[in-house]
N, C-alpha and C positions, 0 to 999 in steps of 0.2 A: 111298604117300604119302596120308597121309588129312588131310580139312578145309582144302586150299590153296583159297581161292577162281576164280574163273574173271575173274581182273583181268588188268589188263600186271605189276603185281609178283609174283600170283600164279605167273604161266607166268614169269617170268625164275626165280623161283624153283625153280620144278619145274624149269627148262634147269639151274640152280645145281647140285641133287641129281644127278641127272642126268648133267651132266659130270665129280661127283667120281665115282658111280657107272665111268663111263668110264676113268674115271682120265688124261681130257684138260686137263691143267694150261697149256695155251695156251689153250685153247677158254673153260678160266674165268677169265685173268687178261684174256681181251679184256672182261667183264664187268664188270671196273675202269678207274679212271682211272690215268693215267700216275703222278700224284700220291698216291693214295690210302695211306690207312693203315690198318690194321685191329689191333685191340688183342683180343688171345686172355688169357681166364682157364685156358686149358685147363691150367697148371702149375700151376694156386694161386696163383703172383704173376702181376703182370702184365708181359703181353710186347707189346712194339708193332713192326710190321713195317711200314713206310714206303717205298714205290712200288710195282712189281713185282716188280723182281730179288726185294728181302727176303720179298717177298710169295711167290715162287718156291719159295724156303729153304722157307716153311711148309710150304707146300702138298706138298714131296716127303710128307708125313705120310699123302695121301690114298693113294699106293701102294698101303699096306699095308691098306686096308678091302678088305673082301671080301664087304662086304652087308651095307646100309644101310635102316633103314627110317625112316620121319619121321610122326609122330604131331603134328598140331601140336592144343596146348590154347589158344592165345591169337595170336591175328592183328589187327594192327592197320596203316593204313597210312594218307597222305595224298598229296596230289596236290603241294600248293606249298606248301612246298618239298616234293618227292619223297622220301618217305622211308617205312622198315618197318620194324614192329616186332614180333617173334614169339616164343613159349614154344613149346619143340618136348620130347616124348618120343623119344625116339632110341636104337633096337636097334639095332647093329650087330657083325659076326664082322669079327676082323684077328688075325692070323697064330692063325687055328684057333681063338680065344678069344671067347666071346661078352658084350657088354658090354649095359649099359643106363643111359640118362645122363637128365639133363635141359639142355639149352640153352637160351639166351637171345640171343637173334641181332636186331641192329636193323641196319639201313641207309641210309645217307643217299646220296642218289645226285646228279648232276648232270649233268644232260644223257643222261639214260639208263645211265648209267653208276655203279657203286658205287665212291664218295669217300672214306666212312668206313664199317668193319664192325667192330662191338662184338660177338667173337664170345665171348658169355658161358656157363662155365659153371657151371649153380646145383647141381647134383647131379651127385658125381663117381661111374665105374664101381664105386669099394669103395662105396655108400652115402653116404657125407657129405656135406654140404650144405657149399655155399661160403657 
């Protein structure tokens, strides 16, 4: 992971990686709220997953990573309301296939906790730009 700052968003972050690295999908859905929604570009349209169960569903997707790197180009964050916003480079291999993306990941959190996650993507593995 290169360029996370050394904040409280930064380290939940690095635990974020981390746990998908792990492939502990309770470890990262206590990271959210009960309520939470997170809205993925990762198809081209957009998909919205609403508490955890749906949040659940996503995430079996982390399974299949097999090595994850995070390059971030753009880090921004605030205290009140809590919230992050970041541009990340992103190598990773899943199922023997090696990819290379661009994301767009913000966070709104509450109480410690992520509420809403915009998880964007602006460059897809073929090349294209969303």
């Amino acid at each position: 992971m290169k360029n996370v700052p050394d904040t409280a968003l930064g380290r939940m972050y690095r635990e974020h990686i981390q746990l998908i690295l792990d492939k502990n999908i309770d470890a990262l859905l206590d990271q959210y709220t009960d309520d939470c929604l997170l809205i993925s570009s990762f198809m081209k349209t957009p998909l919205y997953y609403r508490g955890k169960e749906q949040l659940r569903e996503h995430m079996q997707g982390i399974l299949g990573i097999e090595g994850l790197e995070s390059d971030i180009a753009f880090w921004a964050e605030t205290e009140n309301p809590q919230t992050l916003m970041i541009v990340e480079a992103i190598q990773m291999t899943a199922g023997g296939q090696k990819a290379e993306m661009r994301f767009a990941d913000s966070w709104v959190l509450r109480d410690g906790k992520i509420m809403i996650h915009f998880a964007g993507m602006t460059q897809y593995p073929d090349g294209s730009v969303a």
